[in-house]
LUMKE-940321 format. One record per residue (C-alpha): residue number from 1; residue in three letters; x, y, z. Coordinates in Angstrom, 2 decimals. Each point is the difference from the previous one (the first is absolute). Last residue first. Example, Ala and Ser with C-alpha at 12.3 -4.5 7.8 and 13.67 -1.06 7.14 Angstrom:
BEGIN
<2 SER <13.67 -1.06 7.14>>
<1 ALA <-1.37 -3.44 0.66>>
This chain:
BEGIN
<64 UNK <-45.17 -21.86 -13.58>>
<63 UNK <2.13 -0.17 3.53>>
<62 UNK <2.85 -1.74 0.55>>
<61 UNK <0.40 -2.40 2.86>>
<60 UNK <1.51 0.75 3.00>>
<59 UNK <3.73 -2.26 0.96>>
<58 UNK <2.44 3.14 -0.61>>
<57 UNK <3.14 -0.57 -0.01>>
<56 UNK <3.83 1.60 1.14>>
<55 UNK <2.81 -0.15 -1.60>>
<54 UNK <3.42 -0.57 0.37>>
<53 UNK <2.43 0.24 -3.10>>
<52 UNK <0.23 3.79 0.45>>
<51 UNK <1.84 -0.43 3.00>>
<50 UNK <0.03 3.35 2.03>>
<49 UNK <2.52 2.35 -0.40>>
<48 UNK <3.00 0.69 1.91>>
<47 UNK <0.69 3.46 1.41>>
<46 UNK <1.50 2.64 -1.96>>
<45 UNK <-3.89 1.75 -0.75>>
<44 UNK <-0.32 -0.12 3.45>>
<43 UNK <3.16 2.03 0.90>>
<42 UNK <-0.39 2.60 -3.15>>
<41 UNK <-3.41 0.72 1.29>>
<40 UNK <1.85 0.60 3.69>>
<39 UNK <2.60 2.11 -1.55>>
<38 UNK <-2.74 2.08 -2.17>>
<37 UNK <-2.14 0.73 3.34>>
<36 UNK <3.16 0.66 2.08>>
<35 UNK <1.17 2.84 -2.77>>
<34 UNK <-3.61 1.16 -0.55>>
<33 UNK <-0.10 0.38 4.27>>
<32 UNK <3.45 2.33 -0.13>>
<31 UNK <-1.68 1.75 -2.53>>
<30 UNK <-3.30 1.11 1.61>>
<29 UNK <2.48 0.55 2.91>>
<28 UNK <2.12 2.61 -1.78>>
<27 UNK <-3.26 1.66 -1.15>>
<26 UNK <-0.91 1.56 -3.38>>
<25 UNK <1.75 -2.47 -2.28>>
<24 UNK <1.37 -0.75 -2.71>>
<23 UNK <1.20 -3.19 -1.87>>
<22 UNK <2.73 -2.09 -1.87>>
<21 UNK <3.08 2.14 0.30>>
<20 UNK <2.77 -2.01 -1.37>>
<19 UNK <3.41 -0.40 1.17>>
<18 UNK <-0.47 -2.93 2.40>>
<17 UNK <-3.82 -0.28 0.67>>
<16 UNK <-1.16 3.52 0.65>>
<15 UNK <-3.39 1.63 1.83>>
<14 UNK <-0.02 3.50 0.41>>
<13 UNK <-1.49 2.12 1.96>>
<12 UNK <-1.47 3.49 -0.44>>
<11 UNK <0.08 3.74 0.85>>
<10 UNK <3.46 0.35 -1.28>>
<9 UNK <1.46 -3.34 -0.76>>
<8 UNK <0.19 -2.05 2.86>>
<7 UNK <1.54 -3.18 -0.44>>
<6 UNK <-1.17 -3.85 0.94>>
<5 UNK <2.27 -2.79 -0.88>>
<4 UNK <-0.46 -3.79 -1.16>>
<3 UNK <2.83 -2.37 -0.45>>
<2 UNK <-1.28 -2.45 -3.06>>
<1 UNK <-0.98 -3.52 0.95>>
């Protein structure tokens, strides 16, 4: 994962990932709790998936 920083730039704030500024802000806490939001997304979407080959069934019958 990218090191994340948060820098004031006049009246607003900042969001960068390395080099690159990737949003702005109003509030330095409004972007402190994007930067947790998008590190926990990034956690769960690195965690293992489940097994596609399972499945689960349904035993009702159709309906006309």
């Amino acid at each position: 994962m990218k090191k994340y920083s948060i820098v004031r730039i006049g009246s607003e704030y900042v969001v960068q990932a390395g080099e690159s500024s990737i949003l702005k802000v109003a509030s330095r806490r409004e972007a402190a709790k994007l930067v947790t939001d998008a590190a926990e997304l990034l956690q769960q979407e690195a965690a293992p998936d489940v097994d596609e080959s399972s499945s689960i069934d349904c035993d009702s019958p159709e309906v006309p």
